[in-house]
Kinemage of the C-alpha trace (Angstrom):
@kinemage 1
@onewidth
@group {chain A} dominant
@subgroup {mainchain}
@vectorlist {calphas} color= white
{ca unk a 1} P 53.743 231.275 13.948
{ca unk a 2} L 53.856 234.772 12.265
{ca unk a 3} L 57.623 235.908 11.588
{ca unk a 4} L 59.818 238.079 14.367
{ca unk a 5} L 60.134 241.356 13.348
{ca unk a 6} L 63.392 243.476 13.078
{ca unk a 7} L 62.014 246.575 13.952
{ca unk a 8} L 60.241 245.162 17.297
{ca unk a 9} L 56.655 244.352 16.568
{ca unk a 10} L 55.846 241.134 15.451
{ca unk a 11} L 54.742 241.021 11.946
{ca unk a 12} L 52.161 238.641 9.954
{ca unk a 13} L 53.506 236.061 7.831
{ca unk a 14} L 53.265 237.429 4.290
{ca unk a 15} L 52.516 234.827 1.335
{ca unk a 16} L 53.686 235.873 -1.831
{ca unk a 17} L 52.427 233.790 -5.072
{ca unk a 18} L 55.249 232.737 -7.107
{ca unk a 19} L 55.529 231.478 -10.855
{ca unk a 20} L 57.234 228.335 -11.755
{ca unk a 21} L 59.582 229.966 -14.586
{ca unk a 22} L 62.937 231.570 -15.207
{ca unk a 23} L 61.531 235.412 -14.300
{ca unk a 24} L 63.966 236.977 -16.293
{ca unk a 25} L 64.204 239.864 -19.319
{ca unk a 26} L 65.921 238.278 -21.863
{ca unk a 27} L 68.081 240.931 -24.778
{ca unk a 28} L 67.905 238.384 -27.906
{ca unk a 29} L 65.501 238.763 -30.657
{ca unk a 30} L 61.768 237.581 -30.827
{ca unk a 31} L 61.688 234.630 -33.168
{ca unk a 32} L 59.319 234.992 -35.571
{ca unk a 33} L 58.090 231.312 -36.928
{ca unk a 34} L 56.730 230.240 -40.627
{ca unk a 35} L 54.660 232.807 -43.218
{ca unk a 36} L 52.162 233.681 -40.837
{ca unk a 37} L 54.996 235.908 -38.648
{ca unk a 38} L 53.332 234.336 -35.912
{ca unk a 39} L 55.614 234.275 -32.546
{ca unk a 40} L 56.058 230.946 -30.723
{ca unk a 41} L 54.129 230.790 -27.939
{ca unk a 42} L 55.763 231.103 -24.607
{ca unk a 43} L 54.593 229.586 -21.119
{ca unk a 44} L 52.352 230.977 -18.663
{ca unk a 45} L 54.701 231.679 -16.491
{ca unk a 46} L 57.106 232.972 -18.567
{ca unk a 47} L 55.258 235.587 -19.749
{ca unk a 48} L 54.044 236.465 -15.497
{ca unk a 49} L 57.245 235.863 -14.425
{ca unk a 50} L 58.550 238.851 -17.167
{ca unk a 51} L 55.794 241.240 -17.346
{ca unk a 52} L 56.372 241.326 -13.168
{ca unk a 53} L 59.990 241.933 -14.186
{ca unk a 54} L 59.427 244.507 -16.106
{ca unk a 55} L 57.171 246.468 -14.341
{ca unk a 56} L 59.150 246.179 -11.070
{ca unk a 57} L 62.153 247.587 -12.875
{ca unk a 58} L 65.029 245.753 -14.076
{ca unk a 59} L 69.075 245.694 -14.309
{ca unk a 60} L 70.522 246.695 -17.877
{ca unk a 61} L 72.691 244.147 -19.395
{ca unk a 62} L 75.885 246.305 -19.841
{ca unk a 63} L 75.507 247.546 -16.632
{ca unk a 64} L 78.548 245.928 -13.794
{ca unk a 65} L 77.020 243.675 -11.200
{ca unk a 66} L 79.028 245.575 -7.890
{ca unk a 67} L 80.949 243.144 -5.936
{ca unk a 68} L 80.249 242.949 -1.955
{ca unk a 69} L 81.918 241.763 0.982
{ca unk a 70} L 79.202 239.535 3.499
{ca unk a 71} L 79.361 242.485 5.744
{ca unk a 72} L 77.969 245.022 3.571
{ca unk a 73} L 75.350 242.736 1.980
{ca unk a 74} L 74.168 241.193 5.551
{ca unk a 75} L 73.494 244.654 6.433
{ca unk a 76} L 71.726 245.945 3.337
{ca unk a 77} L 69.464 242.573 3.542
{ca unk a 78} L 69.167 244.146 6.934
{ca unk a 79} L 67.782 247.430 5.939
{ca unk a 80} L 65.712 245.974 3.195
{ca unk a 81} L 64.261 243.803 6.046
{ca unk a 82} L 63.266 246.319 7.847
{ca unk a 83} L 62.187 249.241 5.459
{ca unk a 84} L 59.661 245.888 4.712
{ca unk a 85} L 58.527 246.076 7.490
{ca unk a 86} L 57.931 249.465 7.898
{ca unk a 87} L 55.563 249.344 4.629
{ca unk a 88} L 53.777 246.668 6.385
{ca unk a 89} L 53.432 248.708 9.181
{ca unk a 90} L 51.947 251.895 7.473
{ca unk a 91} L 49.589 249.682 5.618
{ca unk a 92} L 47.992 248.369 9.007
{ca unk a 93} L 48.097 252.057 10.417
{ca unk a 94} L 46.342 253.615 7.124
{ca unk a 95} L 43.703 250.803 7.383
{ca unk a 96} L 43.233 252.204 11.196
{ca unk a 97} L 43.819 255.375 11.165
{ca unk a 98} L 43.155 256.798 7.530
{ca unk a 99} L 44.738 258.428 5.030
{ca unk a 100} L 45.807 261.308 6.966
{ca unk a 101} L 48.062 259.126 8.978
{ca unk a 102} L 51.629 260.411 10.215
{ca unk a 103} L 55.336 259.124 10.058
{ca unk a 104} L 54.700 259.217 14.265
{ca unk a 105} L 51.589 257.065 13.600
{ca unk a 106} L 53.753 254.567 11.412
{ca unk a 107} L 56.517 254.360 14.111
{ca unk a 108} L 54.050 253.552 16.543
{ca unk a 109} L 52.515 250.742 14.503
{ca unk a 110} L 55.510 249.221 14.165
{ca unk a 111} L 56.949 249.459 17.722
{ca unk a 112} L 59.495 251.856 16.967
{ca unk a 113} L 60.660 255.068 17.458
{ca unk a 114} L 60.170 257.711 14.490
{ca unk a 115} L 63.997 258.647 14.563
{ca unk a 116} L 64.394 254.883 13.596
{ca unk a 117} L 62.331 255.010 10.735
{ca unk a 118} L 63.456 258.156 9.469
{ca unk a 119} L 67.327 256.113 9.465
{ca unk a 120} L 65.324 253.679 7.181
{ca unk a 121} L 63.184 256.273 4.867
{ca unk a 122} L 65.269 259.474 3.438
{ca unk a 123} L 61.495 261.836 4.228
{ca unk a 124} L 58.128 261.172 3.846
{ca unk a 125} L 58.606 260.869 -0.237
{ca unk a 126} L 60.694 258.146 0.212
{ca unk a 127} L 58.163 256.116 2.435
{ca unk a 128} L 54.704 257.392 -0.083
{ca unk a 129} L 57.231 255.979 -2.668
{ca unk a 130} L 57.678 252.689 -1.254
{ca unk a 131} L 54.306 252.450 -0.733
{ca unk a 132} L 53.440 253.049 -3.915
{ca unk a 133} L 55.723 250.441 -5.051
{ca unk a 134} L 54.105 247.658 -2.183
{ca unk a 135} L 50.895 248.099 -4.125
{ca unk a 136} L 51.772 247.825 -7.489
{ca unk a 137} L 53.767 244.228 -6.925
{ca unk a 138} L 50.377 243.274 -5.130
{ca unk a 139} L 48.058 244.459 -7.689
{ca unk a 140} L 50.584 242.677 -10.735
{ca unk a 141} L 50.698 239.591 -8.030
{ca unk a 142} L 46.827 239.857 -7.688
{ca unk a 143} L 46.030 240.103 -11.317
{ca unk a 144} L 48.391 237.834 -12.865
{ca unk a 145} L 47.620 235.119 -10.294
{ca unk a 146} L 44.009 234.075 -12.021
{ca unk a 147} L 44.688 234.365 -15.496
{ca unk a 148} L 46.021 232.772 -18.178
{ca unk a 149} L 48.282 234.999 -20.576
{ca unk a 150} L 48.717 232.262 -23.094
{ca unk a 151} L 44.838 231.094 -23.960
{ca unk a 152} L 42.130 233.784 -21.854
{ca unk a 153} L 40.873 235.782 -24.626
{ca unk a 154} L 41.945 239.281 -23.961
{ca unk a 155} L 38.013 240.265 -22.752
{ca unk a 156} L 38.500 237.540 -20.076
{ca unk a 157} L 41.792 239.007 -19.312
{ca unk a 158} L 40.608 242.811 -19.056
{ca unk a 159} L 37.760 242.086 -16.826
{ca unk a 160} L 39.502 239.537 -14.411
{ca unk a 161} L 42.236 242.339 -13.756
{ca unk a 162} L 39.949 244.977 -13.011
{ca unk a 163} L 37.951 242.257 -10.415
{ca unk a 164} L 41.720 241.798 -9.074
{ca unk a 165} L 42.383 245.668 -8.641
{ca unk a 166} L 39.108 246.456 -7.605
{ca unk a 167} L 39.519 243.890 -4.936
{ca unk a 168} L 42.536 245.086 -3.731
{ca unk a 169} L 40.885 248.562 -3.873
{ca unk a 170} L 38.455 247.331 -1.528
{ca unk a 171} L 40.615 245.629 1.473
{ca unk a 172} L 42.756 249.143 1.186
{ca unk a 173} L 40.290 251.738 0.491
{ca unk a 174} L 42.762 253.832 2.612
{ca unk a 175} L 45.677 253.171 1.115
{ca unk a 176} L 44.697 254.403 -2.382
{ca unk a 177} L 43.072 257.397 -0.613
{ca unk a 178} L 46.721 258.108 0.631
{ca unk a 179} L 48.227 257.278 -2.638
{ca unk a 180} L 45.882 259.802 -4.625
{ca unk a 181} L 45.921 262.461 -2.003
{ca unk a 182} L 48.482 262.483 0.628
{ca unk a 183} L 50.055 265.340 2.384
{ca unk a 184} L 53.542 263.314 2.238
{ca unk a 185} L 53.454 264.103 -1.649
{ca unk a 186} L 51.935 267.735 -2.151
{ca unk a 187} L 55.367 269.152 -3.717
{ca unk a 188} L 55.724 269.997 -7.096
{ca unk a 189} L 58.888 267.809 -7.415
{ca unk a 190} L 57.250 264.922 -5.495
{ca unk a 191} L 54.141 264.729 -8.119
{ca unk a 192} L 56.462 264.684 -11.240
{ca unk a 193} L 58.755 261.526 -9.513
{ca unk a 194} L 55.122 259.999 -9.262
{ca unk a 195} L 54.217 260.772 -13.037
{ca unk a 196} L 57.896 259.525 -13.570
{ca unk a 197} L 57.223 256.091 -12.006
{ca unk a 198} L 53.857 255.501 -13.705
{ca unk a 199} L 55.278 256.536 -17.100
{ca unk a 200} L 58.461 254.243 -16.459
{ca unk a 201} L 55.758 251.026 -15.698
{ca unk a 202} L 54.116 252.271 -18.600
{ca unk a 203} L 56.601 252.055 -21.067
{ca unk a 204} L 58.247 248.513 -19.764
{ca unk a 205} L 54.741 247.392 -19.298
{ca unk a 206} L 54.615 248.453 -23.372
{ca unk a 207} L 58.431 246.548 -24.080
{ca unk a 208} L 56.538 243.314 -22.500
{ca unk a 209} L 53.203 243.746 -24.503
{ca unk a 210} L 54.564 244.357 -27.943
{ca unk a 211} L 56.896 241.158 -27.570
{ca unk a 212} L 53.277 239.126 -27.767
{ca unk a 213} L 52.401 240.070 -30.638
{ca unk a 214} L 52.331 238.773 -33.989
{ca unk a 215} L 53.938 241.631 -35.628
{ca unk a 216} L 57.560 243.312 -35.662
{ca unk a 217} L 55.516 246.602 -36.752
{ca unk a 218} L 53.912 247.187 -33.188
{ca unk a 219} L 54.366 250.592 -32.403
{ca unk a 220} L 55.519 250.325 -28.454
{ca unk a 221} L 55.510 254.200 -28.333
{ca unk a 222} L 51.652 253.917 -28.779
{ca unk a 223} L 50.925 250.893 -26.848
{ca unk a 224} L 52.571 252.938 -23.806
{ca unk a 225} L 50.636 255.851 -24.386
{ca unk a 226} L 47.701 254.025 -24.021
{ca unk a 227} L 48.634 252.353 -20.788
{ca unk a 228} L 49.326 255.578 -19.392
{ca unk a 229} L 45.611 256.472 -20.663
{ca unk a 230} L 44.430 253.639 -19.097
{ca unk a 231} L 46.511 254.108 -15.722
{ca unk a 232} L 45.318 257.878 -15.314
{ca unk a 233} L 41.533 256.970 -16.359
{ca unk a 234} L 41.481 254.074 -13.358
{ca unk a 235} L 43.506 256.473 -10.726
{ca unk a 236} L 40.483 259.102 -11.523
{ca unk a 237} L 37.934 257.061 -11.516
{ca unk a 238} L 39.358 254.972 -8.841
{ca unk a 239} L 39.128 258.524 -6.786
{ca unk a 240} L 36.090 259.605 -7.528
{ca unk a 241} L 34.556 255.811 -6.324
{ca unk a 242} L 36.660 255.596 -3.044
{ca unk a 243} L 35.185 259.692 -2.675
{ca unk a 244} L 31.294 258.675 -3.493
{ca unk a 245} L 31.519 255.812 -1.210
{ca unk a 246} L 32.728 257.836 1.745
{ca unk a 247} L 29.639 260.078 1.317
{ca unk a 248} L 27.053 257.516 0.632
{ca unk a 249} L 25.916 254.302 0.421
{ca unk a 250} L 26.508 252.233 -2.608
{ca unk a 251} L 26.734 255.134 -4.765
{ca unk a 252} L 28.102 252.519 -7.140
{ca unk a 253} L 28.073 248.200 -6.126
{ca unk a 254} L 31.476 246.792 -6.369
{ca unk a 255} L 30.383 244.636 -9.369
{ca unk a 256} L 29.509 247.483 -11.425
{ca unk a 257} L 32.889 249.341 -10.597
{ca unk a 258} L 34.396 246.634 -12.109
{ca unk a 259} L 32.243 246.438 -15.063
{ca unk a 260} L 33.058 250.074 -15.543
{ca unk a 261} L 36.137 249.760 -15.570
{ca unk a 262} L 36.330 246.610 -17.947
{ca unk a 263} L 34.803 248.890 -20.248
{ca unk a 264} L 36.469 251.968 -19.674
{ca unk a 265} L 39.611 249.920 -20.545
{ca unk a 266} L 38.538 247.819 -23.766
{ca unk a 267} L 37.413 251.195 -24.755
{ca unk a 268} L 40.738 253.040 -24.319
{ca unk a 269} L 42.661 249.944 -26.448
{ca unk a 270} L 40.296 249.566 -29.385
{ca unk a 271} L 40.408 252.965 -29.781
{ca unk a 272} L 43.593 253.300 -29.775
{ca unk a 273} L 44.026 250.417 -32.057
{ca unk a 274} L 41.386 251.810 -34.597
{ca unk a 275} L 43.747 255.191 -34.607
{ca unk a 276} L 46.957 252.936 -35.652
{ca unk a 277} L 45.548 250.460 -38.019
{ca unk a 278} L 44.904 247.579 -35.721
{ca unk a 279} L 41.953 245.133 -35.280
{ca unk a 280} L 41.811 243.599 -31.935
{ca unk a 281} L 38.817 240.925 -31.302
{ca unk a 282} L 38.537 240.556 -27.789
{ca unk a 283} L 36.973 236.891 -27.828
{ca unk a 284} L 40.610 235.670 -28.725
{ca unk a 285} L 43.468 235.000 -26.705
{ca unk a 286} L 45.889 237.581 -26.666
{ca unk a 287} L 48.712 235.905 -29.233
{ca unk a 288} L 45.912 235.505 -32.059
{ca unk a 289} L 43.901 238.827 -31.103
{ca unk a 290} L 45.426 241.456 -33.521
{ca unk a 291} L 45.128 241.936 -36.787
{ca unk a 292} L 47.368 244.832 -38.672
{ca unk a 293} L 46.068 246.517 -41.432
């Protein structure tokens, strides 16, 4: 039986995948075990469990957990419930109606009125945002779901994620169409909050990467600017498929998007590897893969 809604559709039961593992960002220092400086390995799903952490956001140490009465947090889980279910609500109306849809379109998807979901969504910023968000915990889900951060080789682990992300791609075609070009973010101010978020995942996505390596001399500076490559080179390329497919047929087969894009990527890291001083061999897991100087 699919779950009552609070907003007054009824909404799909929504399966999330979880991770057997703590799931937390830890402050101490990375060991660093024998003369090889080789850091212990962790789990599988330590390692998803953080990097979804970190790219989600996460709560500084030093900073005061707020203390609550029942009645203020039953009616925040309230609003979260429902601002939920608004997301899942624009999804389904983007997949009918396109990317052009409207906050009226959204309201009527979810069998509400659009003064209720403007109580639930500051503007139409605040809604692109969260959708923005709903996608990138699906496509971390998604990718991190199949693989195997402790012994894939990191070629195995490039080219599953861009089968994951092209797959998700491909159920929302009109969702990323919305994401890349939607009238609910044409402000100047709106467009630099979106470059904000992507350099923010960017950077923790960097913090989480540089604690896997074999080396305290991992420069996470560089290792985010080449995730923010990497992010910008899929978005355009991401646009310019989604825009070719709209006005033909097959202008490129799924399989080879992917392919293009596993390449595109391994490209983007060796490179930037070569420019610091780094050897990466793709046919080893990602623990054992680089090699400094």
């Amino acid at each position: 039986m699919g779950a009552v809604s609070v907003i007054g559709a009824p909404v799909g039961r929504r399966t999330r995948r979880r991770f057997d593992g703590a799931g937390t960002r830890g402050n101490s220092a990375r060991k660093v075990a024998g003369p090889a400086n080789v850091a212990p390995r962790s789990t599988q799903a330590d390692h998803a469990n953080k990097l979804l952490t970190v790219t989600r956001g996460y709560r500084k140490a030093d900073e005061p957990v707020r203390r609550v009465d029942a009645r203020t947090e039953r009616w925040r889980e309230h609003r979260v419930q429902v601002r939920i279910e608004f997301v899942d609500a624009a999804f389904r109306a983007l997949d009918r109606v396109g990317p052009d849809v409207s906050m009226g379109d959204i309201a009527k998807e979810a069998g509400a009125a659009k003064p209720k979901l403007y109580r639930h969504f500051e503007d139409k910023t605040d809604l692109y945002n969260a959708i923005v968000d709903r996608v990138r915990d699906m496509l971390w889900e998604r990718m991190l779901s199949g693989v195997n951060l402790t012994d894939d080789s990191v070629a195995d682990l490039v080219r599953r994620a861009a089968a994951e992300y092209v797959a998700v791609v491909s159920e929302h075609p009109n969702v990323f169409r919305f994401m890349l070009h939607s009238h609910f973010s044409q402000q100047a101010k709106e467009t630099e909050r979106a470059l904000v978020a992507a350099r923010q995942s960017a950077r923790r996505a960097a913090e989480f990467f540089a604690e896997l390596l074999p080396t305290e001399s991992i420069d996470v500076a560089g290792i985010e600017l080449v995730n923010y490559s990497i992010f910008g080179a899929v978005a355009s390329a991401t646009d310019w498929w989604l825009g070719a497919n709209q006005r033909e047929v097959s202008a490129m087969p799924v399989e080879r998007f992917v392919d293009y894009l596993a390449e595109s990527i391994s490209a983007l890291a060796l490179a930037h590897a070569r420019f610091n001083g780094v050897r990466i061999d793709p046919s080893r897991p990602l623990r054992d893969a680089f090699v400094v100087g």
